[in-house]
N, C-alpha and C positions, 0 to 999 in steps of 0.2 A: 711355845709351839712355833716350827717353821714357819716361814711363805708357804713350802710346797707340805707341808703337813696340812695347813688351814685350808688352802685350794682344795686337797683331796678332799677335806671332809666337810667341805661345803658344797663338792660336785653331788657326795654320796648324800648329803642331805637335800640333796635337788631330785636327784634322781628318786628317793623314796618319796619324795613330795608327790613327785608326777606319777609312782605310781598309783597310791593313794588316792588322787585324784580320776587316774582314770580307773579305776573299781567302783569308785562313788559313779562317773559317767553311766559306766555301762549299768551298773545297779538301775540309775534315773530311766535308760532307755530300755532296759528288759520291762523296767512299772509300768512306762509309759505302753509299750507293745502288749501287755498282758492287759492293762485296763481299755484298752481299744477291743482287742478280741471280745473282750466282757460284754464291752457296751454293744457291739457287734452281735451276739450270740443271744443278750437279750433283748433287743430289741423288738418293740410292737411294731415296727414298719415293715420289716423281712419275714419272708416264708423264710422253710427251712431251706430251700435249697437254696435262694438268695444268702441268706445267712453265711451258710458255708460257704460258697464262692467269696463273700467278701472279708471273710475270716482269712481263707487263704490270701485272699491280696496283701492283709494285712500282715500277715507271716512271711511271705516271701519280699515284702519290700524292707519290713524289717532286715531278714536276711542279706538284702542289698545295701540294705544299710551300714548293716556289720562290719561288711565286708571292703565298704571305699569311706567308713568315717575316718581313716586315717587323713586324708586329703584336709579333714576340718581343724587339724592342729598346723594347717600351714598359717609361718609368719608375714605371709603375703596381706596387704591390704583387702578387704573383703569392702564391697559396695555397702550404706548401710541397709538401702532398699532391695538389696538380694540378698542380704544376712535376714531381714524381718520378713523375706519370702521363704525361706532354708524353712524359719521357726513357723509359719501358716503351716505347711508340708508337714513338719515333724507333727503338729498338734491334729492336722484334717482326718489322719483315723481314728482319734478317740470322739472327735466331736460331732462326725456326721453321722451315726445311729444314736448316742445317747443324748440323753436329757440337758445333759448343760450345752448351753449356748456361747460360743464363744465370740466376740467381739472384737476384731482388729483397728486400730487405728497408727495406721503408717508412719513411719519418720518420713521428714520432709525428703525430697530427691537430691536437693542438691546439701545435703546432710554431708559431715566429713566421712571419708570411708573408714572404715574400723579395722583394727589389729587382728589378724586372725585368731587369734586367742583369746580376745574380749569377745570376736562374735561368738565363738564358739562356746565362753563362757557366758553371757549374756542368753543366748538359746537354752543353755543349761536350766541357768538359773529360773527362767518365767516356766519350762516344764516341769520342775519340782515343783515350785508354786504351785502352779495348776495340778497337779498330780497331789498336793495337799490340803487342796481346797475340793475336789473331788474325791478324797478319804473324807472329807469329814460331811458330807454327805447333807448337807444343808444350803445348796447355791444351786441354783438355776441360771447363773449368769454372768461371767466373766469378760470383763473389757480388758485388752492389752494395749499398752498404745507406747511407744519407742521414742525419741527428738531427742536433739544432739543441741550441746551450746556452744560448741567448737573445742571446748575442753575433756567435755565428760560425754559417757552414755546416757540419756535419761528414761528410765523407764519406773511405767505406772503398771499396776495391777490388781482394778476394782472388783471386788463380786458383790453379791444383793444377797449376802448370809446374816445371819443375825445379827456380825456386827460385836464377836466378839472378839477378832483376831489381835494377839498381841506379840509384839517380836522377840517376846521370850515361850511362846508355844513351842512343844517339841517338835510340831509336825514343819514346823518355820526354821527351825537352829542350822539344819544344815545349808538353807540358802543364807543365812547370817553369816555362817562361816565363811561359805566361798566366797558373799562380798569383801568379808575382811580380810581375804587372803587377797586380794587384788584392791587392795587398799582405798576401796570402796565405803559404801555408806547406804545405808537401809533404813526408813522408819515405817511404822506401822502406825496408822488412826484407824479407829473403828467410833462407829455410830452405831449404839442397839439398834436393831431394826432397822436397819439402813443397808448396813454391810461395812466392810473393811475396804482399805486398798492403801498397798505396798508402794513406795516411792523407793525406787535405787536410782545410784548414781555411781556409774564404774570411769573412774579415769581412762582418757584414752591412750597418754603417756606412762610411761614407767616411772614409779618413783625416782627420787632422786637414790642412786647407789650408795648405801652406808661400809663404808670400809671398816673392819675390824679394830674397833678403840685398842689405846695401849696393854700390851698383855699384863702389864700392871694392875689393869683396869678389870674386875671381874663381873659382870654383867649377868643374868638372870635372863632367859629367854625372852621374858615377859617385859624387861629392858629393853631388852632391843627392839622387840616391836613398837613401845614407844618410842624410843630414838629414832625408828623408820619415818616417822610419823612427826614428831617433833622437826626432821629434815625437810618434810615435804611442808613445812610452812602450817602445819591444822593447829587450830588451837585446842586447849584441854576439852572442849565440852566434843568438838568433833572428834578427837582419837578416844574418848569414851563410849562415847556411840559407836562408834567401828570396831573396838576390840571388846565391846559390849562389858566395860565395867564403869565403875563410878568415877566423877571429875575428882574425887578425892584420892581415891589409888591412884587416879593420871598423878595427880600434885608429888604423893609421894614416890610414886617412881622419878619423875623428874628430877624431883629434892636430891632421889640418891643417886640419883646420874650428875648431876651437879658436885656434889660430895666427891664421890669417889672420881670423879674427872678434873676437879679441880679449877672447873671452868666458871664464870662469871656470870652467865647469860643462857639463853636457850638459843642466841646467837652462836655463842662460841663453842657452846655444846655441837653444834652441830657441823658447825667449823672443824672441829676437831675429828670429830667422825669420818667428815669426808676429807681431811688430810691424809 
């Protein structure tokens, strides 16, 4: 395969990523808008006619929404104490008529500012959460809370549910994905009877750029993800956890990235990569 062969269809395999990703977006934010009207509509606080007045608020800011979320895929630095006010904003019309209570606790002010596409992804991700802990219909109480260690995002996200959540749930997979796709990292603890709560961690940097091994070299998709990862310095039990398989598949992938690269090390593997 060319240079400008590989360019192209690594532009076209970008371009379908992003769109992909924004269907899943707007999916999370049409959930997020219909489960506010919900909670809106049943609500024991609201007469009817309350109700419907704030039904509509609810609809036409959605609709404002719509219409300037472009602005939230800018590569501009975003503060990270008005990226965790964006996500209060986005959550205040599902929480202020229904039953769950939602709990914020801030990143610090002088937190590093974030990548417009982490905040933007980082907002994503805590409203699917929330929006799947709200399906499962057993929580009265979600804490969010954000902090930065000058490397990474950090975000926590407790509820008081029974305490079964595990990060292989289906109503959980698709925030596990988008962590992994931003070369991220998720765990889940639960306590019976206590509740659960989600630890992520989104790099604020970009990985390291892996250049196309030799065309010699035939690679497996599921290769290269590891190679990504392998670049970025993680050891096997972390690129298991993020690509969400076992540290044994990690080994034998490496093994055969080794193999067929001819390389000596996970040093020189990755030396080589980025040659």
């Amino acid at each position: 395969m060319t240079s400008e062969n590989a360019a192209a269809s690594t532009a076209v395999r970008r371009l379908a990523a992003d769109y992909t990703r924004a269907l899943a977006e707007q999916h999370d934010r049409s959930a997020l808008t219909l489960e506010s009207l919900l909670a809106t509509l049943r609500s024991s606080k609201l007469d009817d006619r309350a109700a419907r007045a704030m039904a509509i608020d609810v609809a036409a800011g959605a609709l404002v929404s719509l219409r300037v979320q472009s602005d939230e895929r800018s590569s501009e630095l975003e503060p990270v104490v008005g990226a965790f006010e964006r996500l209060r904003t986005d959550l205040r019309p599902l929480v202020r008529y229904s039953e769950l209570e939602v709990q914020f606790v801030e990143p610090p002010a002088n937190g590093r500012a974030l990548p417009g596409d982490i905040a933007h992804a980082a907002r994503s991700i805590v409203r699917s959460t929330v929006l799947a802990i709200v399906n499962r219909g057993e929580t009265s109480r979600v804490r969010v809370q954000w902090d930065c260690d000058g490397l990474h995002l950090l975000i926590a996200i407790r509820d008081d549910g029974p305490g079964e959540l595990t990060a292989s749930d289906d109503d959980l997979r698709p925030v596990a994905e988008q962590v992994s796709a931003l070369m991220g990292h998720v765990s889940v603890s639960s306590t019976p009877g206590w509740g659960s709560q989600l630890d992520i961690r989104l790099p604020l940097d970009p990985p390291p750029t892996v250049e196309r091994l030799p065309e010699t070299i035939v690679a497996s998709p599921r290769e290269r993800d590891v190679l990504r990862l392998v670049c970025a310095g993680r050891r096997n039990r972390d690129i298991a956890e993020t690509l969400n398989i076992s540290e044994n598949t990690v080994k034998f992938h490496v093994s055969s990235l080794l193999r067929k690269s001819g390389a000596g090390s996970r040093a020189e593997l990755a030396a080589l990569a980025r040659s």
